[in-house]
Backbone as a chain_set.jsonl record, in Angstrom:
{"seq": "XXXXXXXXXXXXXXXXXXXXXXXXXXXXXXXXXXXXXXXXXXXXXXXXXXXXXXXXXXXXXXXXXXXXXXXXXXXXXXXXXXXXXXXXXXXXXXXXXXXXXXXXXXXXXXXXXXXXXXXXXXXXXXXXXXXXXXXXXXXXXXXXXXX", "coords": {"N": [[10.707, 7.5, -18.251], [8.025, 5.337, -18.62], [6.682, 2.527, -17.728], [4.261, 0.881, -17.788], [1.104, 1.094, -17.392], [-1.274, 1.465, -14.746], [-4.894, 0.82, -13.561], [-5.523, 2.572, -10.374], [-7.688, 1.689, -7.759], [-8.198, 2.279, -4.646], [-9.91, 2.452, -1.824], [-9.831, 2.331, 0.662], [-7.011, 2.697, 1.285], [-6.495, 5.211, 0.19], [-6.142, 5.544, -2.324], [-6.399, 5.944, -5.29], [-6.783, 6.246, -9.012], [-4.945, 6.72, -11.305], [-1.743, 4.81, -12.707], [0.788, 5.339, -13.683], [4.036, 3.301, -14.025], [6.587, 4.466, -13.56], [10.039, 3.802, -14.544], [12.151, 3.979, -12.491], [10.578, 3.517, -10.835], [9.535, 0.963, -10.408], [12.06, -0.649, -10.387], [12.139, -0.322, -7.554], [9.673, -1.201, -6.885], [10.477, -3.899, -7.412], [12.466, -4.435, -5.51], [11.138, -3.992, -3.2], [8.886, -5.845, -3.171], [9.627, -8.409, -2.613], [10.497, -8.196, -0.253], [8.311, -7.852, 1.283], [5.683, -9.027, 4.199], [4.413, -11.926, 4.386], [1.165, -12.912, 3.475], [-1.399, -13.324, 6.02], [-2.971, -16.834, 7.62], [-5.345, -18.64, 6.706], [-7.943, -18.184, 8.936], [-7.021, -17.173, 11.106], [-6.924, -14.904, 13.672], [-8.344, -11.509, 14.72], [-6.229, -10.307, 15.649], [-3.627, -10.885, 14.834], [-4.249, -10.555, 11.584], [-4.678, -7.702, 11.733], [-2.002, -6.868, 12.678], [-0.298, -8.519, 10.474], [-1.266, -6.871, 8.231], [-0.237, -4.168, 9.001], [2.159, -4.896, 9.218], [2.814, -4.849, 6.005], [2.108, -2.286, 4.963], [3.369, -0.737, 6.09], [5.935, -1.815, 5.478], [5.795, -1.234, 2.44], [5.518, 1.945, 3.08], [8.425, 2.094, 3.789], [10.266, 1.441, 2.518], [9.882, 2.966, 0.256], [9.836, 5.193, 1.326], [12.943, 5.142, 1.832], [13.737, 5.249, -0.734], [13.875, 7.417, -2.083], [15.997, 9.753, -3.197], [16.032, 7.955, -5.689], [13.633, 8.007, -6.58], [13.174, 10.555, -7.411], [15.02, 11.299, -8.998], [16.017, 13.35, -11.804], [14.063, 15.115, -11.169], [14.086, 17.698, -10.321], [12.971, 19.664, -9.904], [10.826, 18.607, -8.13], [8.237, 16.84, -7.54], [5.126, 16.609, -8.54], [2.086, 16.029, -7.47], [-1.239, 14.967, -9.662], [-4.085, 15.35, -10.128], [-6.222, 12.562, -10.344], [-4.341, 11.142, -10.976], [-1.095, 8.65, -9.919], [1.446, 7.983, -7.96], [4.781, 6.79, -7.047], [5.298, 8.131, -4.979], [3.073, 9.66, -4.176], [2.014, 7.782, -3.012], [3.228, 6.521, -0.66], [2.367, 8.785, 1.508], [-0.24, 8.346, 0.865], [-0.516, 5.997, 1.73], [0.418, 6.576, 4.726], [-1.531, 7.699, 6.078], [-3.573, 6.388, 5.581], [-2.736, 4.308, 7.65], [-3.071, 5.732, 9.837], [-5.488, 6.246, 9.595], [-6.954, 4.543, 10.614], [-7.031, 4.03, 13.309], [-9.841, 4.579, 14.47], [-10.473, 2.205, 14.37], [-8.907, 0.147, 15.268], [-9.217, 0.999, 17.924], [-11.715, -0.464, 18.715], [-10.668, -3.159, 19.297], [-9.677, -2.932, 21.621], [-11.75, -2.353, 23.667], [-13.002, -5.229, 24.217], [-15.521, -6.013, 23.326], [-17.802, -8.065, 21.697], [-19.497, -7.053, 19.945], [-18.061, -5.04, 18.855], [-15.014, -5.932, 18.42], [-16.467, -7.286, 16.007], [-16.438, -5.381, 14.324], [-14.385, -3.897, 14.219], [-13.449, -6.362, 12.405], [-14.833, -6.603, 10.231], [-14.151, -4.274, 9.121], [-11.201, -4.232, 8.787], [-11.433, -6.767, 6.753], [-12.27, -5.801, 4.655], [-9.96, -3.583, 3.892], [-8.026, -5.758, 3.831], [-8.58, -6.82, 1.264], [-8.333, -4.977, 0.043], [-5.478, -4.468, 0.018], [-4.167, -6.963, -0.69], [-5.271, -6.618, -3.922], [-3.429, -4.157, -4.403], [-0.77, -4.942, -3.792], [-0.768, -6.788, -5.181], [-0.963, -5.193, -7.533], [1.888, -4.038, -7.178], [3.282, -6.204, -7.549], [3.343, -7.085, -10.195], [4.325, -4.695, -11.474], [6.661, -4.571, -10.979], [7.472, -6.701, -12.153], [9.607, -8.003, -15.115], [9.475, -5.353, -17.756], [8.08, -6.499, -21.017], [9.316, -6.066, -24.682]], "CA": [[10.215, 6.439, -19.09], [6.918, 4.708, -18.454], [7.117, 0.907, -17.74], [3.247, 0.311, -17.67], [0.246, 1.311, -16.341], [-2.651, 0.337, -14.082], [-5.813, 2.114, -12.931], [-5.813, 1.963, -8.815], [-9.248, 1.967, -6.814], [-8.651, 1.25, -3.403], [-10.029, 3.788, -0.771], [-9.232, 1.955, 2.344], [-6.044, 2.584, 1.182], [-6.576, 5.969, -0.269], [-5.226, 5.332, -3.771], [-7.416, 6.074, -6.693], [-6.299, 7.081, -10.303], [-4.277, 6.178, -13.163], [-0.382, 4.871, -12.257], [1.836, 5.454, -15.123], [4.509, 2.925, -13.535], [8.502, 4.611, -14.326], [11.604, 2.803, -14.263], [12.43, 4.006, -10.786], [9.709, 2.878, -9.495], [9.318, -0.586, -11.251], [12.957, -0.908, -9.497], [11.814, 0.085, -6.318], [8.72, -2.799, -6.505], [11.141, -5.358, -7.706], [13.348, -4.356, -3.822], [10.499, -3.885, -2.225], [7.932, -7.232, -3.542], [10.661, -9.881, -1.581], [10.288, -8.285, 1.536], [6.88, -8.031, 2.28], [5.375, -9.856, 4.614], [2.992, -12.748, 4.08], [-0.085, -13.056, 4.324], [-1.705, -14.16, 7.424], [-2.722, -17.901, 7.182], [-6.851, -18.507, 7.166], [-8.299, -18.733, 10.442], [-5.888, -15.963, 11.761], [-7.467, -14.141, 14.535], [-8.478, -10.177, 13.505], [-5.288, -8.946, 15.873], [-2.638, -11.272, 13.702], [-4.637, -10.27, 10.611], [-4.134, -6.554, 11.742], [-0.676, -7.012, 12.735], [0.144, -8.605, 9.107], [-1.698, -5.654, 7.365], [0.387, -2.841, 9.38], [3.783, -4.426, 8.712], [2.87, -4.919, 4.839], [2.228, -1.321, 5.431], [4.703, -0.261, 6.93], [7.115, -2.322, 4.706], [6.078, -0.27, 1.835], [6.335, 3.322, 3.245], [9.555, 2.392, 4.345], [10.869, 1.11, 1.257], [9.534, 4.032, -0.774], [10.71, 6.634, 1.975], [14.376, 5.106, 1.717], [14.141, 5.177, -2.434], [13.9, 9.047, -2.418], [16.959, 10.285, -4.287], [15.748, 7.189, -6.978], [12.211, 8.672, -7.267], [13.287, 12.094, -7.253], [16.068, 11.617, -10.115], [15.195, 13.962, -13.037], [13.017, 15.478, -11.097], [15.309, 18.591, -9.193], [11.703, 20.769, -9.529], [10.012, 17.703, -7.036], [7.2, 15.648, -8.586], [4.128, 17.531, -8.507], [0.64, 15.35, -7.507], [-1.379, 15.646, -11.033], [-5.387, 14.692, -9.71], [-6.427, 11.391, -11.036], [-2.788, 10.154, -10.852], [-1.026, 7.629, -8.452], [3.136, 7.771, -8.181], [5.145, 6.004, -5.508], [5.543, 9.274, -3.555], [1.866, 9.798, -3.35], [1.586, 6.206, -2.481], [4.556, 6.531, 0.639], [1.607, 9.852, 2.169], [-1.563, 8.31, 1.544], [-0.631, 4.427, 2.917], [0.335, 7.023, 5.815], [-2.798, 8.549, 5.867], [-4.411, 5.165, 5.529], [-2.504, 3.886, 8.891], [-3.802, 6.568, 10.56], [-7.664, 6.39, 9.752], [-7.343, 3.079, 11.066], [-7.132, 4.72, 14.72], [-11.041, 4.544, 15.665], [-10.844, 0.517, 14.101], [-8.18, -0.64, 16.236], [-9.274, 0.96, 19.366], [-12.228, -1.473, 19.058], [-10.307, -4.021, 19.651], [-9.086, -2.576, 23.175], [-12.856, -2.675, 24.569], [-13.215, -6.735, 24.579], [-17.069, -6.449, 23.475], [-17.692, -8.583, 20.651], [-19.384, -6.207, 18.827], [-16.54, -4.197, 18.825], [-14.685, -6.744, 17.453], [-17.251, -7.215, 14.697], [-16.589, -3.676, 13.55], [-12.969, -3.975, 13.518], [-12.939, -7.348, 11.742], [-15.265, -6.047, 8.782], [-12.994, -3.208, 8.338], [-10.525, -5.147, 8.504], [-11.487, -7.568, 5.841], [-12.431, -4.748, 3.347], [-8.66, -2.949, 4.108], [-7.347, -6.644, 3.356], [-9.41, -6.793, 0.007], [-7.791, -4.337, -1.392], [-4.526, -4.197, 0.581], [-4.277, -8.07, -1.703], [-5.363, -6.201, -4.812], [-2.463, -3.121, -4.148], [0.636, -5.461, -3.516], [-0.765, -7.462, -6.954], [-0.23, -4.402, -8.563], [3.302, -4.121, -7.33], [3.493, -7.166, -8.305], [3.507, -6.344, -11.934], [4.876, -3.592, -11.716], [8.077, -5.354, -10.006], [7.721, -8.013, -13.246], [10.403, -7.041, -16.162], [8.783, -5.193, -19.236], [8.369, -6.912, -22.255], [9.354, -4.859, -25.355]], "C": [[9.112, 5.686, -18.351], [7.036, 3.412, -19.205], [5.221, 0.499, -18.47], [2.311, 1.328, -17.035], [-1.038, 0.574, -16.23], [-3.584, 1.719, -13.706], [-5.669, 1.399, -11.365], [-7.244, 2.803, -8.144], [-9.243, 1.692, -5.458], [-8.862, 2.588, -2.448], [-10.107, 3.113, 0.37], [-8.167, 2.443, 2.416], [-5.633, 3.876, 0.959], [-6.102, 6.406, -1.354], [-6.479, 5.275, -4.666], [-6.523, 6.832, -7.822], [-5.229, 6.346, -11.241], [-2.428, 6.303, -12.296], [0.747, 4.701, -13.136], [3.121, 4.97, -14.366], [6.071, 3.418, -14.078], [9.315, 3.883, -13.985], [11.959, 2.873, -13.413], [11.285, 3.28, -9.979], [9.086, 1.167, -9.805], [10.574, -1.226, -10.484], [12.919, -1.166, -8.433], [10.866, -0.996, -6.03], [9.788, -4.092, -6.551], [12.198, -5.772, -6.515], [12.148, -4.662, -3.23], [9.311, -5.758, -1.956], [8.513, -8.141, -2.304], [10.327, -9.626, -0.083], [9.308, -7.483, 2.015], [6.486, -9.322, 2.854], [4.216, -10.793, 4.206], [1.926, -12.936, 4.56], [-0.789, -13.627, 5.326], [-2.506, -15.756, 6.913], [-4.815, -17.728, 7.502], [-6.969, -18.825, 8.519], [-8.06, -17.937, 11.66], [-7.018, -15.256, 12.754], [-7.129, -12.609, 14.276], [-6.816, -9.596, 14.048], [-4.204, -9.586, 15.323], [-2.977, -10.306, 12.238], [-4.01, -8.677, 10.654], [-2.576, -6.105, 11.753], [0.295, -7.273, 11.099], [0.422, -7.936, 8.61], [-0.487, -4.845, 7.461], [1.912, -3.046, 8.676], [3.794, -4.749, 7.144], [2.736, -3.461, 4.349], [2.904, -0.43, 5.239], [6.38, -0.275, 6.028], [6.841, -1.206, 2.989], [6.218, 1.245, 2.046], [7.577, 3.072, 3.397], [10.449, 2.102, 3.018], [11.084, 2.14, 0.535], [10.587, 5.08, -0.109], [12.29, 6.39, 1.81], [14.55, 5.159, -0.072], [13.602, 6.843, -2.783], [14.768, 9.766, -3.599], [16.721, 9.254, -5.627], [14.574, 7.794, -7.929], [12.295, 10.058, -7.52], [14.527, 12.489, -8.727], [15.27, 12.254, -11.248], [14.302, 14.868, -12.559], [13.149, 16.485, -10.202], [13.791, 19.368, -8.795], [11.008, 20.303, -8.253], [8.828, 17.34, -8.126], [5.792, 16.673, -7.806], [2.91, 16.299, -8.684], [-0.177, 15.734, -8.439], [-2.867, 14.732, -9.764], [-5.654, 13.645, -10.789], [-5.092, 10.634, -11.78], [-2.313, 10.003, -9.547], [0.562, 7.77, -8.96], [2.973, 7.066, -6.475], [5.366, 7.226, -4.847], [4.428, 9.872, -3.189], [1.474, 8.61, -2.476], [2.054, 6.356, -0.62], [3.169, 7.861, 1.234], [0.201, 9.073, 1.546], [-1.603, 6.803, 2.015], [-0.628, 5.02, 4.484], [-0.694, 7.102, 6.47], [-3.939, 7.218, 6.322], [-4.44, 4.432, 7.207], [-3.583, 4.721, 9.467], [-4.9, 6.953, 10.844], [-7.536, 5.011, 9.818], [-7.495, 3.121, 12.764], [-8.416, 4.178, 15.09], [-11.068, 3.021, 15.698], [-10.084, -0.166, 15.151], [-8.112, -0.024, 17.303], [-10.966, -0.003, 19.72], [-12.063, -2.899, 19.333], [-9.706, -4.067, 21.623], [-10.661, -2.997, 24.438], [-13.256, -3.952, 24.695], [-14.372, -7.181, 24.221], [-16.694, -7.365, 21.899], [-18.443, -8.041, 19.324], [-18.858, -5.078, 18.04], [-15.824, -4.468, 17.833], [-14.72, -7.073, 15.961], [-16.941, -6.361, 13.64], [-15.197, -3.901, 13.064], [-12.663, -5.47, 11.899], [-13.893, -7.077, 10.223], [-14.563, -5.167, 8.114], [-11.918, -3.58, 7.858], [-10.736, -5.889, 7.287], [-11.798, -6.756, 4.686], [-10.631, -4.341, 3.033], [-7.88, -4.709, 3.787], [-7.055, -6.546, 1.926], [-8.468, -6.564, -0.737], [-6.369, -4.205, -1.009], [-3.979, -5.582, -0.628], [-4.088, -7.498, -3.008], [-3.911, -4.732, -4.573], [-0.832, -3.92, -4.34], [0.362, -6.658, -4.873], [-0.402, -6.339, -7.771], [1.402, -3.928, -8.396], [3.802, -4.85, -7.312], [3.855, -7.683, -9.783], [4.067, -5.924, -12.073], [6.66, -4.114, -11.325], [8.578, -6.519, -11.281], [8.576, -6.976, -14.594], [9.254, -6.787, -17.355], [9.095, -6.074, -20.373], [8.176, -5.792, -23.283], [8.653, -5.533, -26.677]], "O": [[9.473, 5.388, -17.212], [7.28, 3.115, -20.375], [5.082, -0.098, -19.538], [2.684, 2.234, -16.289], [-1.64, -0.272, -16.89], [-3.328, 2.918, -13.596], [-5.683, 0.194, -11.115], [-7.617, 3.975, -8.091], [-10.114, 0.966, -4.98], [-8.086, 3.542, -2.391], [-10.726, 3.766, 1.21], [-7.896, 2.823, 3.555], [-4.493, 4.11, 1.362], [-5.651, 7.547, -1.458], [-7.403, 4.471, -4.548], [-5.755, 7.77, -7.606], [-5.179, 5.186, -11.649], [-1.956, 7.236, -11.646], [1.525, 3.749, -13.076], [3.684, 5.94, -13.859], [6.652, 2.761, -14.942], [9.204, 3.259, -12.93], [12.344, 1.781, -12.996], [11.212, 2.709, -8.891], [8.206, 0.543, -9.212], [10.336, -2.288, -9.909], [13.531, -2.152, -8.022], [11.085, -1.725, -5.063], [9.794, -5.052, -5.779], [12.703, -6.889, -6.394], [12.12, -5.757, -2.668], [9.134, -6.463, -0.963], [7.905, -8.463, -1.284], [10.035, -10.363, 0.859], [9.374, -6.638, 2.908], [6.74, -10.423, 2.366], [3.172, -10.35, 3.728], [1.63, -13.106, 5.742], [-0.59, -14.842, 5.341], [-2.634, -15.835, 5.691], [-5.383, -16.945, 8.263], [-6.24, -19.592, 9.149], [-8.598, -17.953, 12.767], [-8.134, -15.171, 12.243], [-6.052, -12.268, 13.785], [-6.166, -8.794, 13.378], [-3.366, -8.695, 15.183], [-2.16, -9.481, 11.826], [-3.105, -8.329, 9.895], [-2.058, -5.241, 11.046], [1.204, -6.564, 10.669], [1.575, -7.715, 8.24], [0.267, -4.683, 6.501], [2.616, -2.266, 8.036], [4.952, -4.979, 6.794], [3.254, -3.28, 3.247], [3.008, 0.464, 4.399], [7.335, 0.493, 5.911], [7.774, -0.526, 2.562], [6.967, 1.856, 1.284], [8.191, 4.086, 3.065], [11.386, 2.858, 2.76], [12.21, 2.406, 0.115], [11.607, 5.6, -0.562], [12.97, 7.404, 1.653], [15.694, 5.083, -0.522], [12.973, 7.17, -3.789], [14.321, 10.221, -4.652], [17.204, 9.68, -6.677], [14.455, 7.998, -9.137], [11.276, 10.65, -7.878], [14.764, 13.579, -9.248], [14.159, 11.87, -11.613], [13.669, 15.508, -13.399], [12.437, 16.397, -9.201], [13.485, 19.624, -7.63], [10.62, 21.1, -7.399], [8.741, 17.628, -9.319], [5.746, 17.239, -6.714], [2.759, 15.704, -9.751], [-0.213, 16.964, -8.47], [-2.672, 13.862, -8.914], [-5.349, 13.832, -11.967], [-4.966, 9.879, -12.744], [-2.616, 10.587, -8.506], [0.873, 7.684, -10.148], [2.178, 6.89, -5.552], [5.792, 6.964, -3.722], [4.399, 10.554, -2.164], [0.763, 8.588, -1.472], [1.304, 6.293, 0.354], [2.84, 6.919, 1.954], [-0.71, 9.601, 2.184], [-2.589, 6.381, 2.62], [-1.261, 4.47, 5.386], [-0.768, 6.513, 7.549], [-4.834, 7.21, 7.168], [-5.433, 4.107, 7.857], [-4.772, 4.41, 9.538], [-5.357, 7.634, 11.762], [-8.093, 4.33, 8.958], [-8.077, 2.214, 13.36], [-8.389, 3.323, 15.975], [-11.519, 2.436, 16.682], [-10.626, -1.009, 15.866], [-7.084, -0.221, 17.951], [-11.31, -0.166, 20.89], [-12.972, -3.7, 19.551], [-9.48, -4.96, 22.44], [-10.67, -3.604, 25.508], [-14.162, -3.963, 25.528], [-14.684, -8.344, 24.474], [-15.664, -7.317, 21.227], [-18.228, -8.336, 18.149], [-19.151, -4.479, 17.005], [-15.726, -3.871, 16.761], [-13.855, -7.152, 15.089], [-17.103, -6.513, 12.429], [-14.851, -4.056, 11.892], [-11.975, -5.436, 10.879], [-13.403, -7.468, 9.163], [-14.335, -5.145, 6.904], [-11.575, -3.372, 6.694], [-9.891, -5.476, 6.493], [-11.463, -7.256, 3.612], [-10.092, -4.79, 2.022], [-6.751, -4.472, 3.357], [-5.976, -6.322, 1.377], [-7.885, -7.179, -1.63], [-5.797, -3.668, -1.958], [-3.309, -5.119, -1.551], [-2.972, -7.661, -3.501], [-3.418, -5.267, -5.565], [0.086, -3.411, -4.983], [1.295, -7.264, -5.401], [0.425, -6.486, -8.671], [2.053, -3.518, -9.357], [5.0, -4.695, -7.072], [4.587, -8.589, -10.181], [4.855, -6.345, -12.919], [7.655, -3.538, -11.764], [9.686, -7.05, -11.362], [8.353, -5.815, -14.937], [8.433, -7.597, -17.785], [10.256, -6.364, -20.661], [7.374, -4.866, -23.162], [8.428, -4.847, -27.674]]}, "num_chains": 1, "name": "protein.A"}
């Protein structure tokens, strides 16, 4: 059953395409929403800011990866990635994906130069952007349907 849907655009994030939101996974936002972390406070220095990001992150792969047998009910074949669609079990492999091309950004923070810095903290503030816009949509998605 299909709760809703949203279109998602975020390629920091690596999420693009159409998210036909199901009842498992409308469940799964409405666990997961409470315990993310908050956002860093203005002013935040980039390695709080980064720190924030990772465990907002973090907090949804982990959520998703423990709601397996929920997202998987009905679905004994496995859920099959359709192009120009977004589920929570593509979501849980490309937030991965996302960590992980964050590698060259946060080793500019290790060299101390300040245009180093620079680099990380633009990336940074893009990967916020939409990291903001991403946890609004499971925000919604986490809100009960009206019929």
């Amino acid at each position: 059953m299909v709760c809703g849907m949203a279109y998602v655009d975020l390629p920091s994030l690596n999420l693009s395409g159409e998210w036909n939101v199901t009842e498992p996974e409308r469940a799964i936002a409405a666990r997961l929403v409470p315990l993310l972390p908050e956002p860093v406070a203005d002013g935040a220095d980039v390695e709080q800011r980064w720190a924030v990001a990772y465990r907002q992150l973090g907090t949804v792969i982990e959520v998703i990866r423990t709601s397996g047998e929920e997202l998987f009910a009905g679905h004994e074949g496995g859920i099959t990635s359709v192009p120009g669609t977004v589920t929570m079990v593509d979501m849980m492999f490309d937030l991965v994906q996302a960590i992980s091309g964050s590698e060259p950004y946060r080793a500019y923070l290790q060299t101390g130069q300040d245009r180093d810095r620079a680099v990380m903290e633009n990336w940074l503030t893009e990967l916020e952007s939409e990291l903001a816009q991403f946890l609004a949509l499971l925000n919604q998605a986490a809100s009960p349907q009206k019929s």
